[in-house]
VMD Tcl script that draws the C-alpha trace (Angstrom):
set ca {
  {71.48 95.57 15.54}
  {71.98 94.23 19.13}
  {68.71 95.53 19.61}
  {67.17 93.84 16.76}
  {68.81 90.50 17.74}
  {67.40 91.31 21.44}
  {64.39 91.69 20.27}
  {64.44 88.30 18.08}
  {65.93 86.40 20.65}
  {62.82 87.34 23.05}
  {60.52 86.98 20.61}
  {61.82 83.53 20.49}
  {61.83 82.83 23.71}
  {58.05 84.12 24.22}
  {57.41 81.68 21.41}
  {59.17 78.99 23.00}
  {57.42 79.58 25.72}
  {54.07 79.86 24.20}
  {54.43 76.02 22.55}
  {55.74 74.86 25.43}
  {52.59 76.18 26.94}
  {50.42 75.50 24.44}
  {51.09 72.46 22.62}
  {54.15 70.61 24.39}
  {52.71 70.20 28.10}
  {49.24 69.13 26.66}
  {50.83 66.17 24.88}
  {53.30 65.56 28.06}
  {49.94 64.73 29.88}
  {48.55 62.45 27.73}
  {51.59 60.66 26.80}
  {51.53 60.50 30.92}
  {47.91 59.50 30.61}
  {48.71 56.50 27.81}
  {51.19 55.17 30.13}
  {49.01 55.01 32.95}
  {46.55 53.44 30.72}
  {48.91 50.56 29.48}
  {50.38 49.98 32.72}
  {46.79 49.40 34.42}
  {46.07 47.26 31.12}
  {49.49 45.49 31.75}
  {48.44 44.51 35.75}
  {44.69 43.66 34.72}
  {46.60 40.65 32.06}
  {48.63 39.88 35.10}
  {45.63 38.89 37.49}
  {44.25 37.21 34.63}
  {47.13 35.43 33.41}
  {47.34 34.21 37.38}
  {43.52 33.69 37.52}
  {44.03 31.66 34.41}
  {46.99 29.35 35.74}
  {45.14 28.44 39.23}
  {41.77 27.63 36.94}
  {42.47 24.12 37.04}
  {43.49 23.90 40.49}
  {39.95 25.89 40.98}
  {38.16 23.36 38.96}
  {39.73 20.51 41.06}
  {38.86 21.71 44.30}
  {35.14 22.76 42.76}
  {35.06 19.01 41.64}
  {35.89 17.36 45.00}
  {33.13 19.87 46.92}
  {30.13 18.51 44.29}
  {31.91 15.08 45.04}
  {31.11 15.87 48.73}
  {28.17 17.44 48.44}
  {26.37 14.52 46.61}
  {28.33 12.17 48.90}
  {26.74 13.69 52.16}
  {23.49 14.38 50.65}
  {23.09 10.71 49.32}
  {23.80 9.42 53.28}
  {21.44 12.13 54.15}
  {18.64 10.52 52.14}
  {19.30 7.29 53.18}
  {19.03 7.51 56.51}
  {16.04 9.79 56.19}
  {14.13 6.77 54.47}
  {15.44 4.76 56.58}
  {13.88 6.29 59.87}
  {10.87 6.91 57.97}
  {10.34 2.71 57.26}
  {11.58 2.41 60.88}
  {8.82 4.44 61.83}
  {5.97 3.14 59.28}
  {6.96 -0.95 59.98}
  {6.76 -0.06 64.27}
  {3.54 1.66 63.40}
  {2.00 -1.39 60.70}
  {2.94 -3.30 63.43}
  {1.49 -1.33 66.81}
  {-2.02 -1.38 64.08}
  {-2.27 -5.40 64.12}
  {-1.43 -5.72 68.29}
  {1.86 -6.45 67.95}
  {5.24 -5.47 69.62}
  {8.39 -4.88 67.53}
  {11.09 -6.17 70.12}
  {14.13 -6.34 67.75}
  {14.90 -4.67 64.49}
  {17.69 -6.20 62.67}
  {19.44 -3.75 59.47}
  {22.86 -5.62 58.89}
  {25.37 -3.36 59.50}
  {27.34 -4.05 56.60}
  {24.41 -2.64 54.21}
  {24.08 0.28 56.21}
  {27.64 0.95 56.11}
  {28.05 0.30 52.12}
  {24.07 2.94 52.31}
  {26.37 5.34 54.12}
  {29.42 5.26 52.08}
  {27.70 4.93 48.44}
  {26.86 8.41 46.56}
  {22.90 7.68 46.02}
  {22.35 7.90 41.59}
  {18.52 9.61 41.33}
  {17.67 6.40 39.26}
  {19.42 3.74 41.17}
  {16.88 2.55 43.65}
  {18.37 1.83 47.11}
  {17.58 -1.42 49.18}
  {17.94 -2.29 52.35}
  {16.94 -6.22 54.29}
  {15.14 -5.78 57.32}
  {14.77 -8.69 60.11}
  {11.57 -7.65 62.65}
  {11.20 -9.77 65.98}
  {7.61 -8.88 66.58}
  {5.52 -10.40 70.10}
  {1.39 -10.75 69.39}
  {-0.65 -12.94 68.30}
  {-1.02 -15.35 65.02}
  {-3.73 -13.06 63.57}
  {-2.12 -10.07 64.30}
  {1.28 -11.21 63.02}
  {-0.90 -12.62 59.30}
  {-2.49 -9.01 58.83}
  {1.10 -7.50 59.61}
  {2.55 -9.64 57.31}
  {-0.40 -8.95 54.73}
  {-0.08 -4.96 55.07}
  {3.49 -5.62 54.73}
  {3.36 -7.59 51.34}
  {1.15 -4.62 49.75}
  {3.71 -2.27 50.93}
  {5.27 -0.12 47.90}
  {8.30 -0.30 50.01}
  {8.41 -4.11 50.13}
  {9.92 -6.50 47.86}
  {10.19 -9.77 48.55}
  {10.27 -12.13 52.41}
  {14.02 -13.84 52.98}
  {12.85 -15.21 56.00}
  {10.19 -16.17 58.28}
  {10.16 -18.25 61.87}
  {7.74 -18.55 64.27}
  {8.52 -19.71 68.19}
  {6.16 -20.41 70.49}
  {5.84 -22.32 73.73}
  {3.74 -24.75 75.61}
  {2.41 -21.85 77.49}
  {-1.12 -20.60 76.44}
  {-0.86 -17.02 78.59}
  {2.80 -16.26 76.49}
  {2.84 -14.51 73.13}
  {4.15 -15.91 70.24}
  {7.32 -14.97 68.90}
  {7.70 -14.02 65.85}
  {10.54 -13.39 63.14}
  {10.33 -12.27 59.77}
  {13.26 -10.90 57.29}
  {12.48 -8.67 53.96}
  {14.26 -6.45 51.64}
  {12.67 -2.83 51.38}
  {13.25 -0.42 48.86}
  {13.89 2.89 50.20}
  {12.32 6.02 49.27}
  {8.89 4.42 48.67}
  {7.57 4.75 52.38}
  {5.60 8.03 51.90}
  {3.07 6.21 49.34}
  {1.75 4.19 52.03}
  {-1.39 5.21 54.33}
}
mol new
graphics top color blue
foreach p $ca { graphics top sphere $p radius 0.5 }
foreach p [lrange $ca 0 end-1] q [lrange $ca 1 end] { graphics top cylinder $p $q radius 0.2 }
display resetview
């Protein structure tokens, strides 16, 4: 009978064995596996839930950059048109045998230029004073071109100084408000 229980005993134990083997240690490694799973699913809604919580701080900061960004490329434009009517008024004028002594932007408007954000369909404007040396023929074909210019809209000023002297060029003066970003249309 010992033997019999011997024999029962191991033949338990090999059995034991066997679905230990067989069917306990597969299901150890995928509970192992789950757990693995749900903790790397548990960190991922971490980061998110973080990611999430700093979105509006994000958004903020994204805000203030596009803020900048249309704030530096508005003073960009303007003083690119700017230069450009600089450069088209000295050359109208160089065209008609005059001399462009003085140019005259008030500072304020080129300040407020500087500091606005430019709108796409908000025209800019700018008043110009010239001080211009030549003669009276030259200065009334300047002032001719000048009035046809797309970029011109309207004289605030005009004075003319001359003296007794017939060898001296006359001086002249003449103030206007230009509309920037219409000096490329002219030839």
């Amino acid at each position: 009978m010992r033997a019999r229980v011997a024999a029962y005993v191991c033949v338990g134990m090999v059995l034991l064995c066997l679905w230990a083997i067989l069917v306990y240690r597969p299901l150890d490694r995928e509970h192992g596996q789950v757990l693995q799973q749900v903790a790397d699913v548990e960190a991922q809604l971490t980061d998110i839930n973080r990611t999430l919580a700093r979105l509006p701080e994000f958004l903020a900061v994204s805000s203030q950059l596009e803020e900048s960004r249309l704030h530096l490329q508005s003073s960009l434009y303007a003083k690119r048109d700017i230069l450009k009517l600089l450069e088209r008024i000295t050359d109208q004028a160089e065209e008609h045998g005059l001399t462009l002594t003085e140019i005259i932007p008030p500072v304020n408007e080129l300040l407020e230029l500087n500091r606005i954000v430019a709108q796409p369909d908000e025209p800019q404007f700018l008043n110009l004073v010239l001080r211009l040396n030549g003669s009276y023929r030259g200065f009334g074909r300047f002032v001719g071109g000048l009035e046809s210019a797309p970029y011109f809209r309207g004289i605030n000023s005009c004075q003319i100084v001359s003296s007794r002297d017939v060898n001296r060029k006359v001086t002249f003066s003449v103030g206007f408000r230009a509309l920037l970003g219409n000096v490329e249309a002219t030839t």
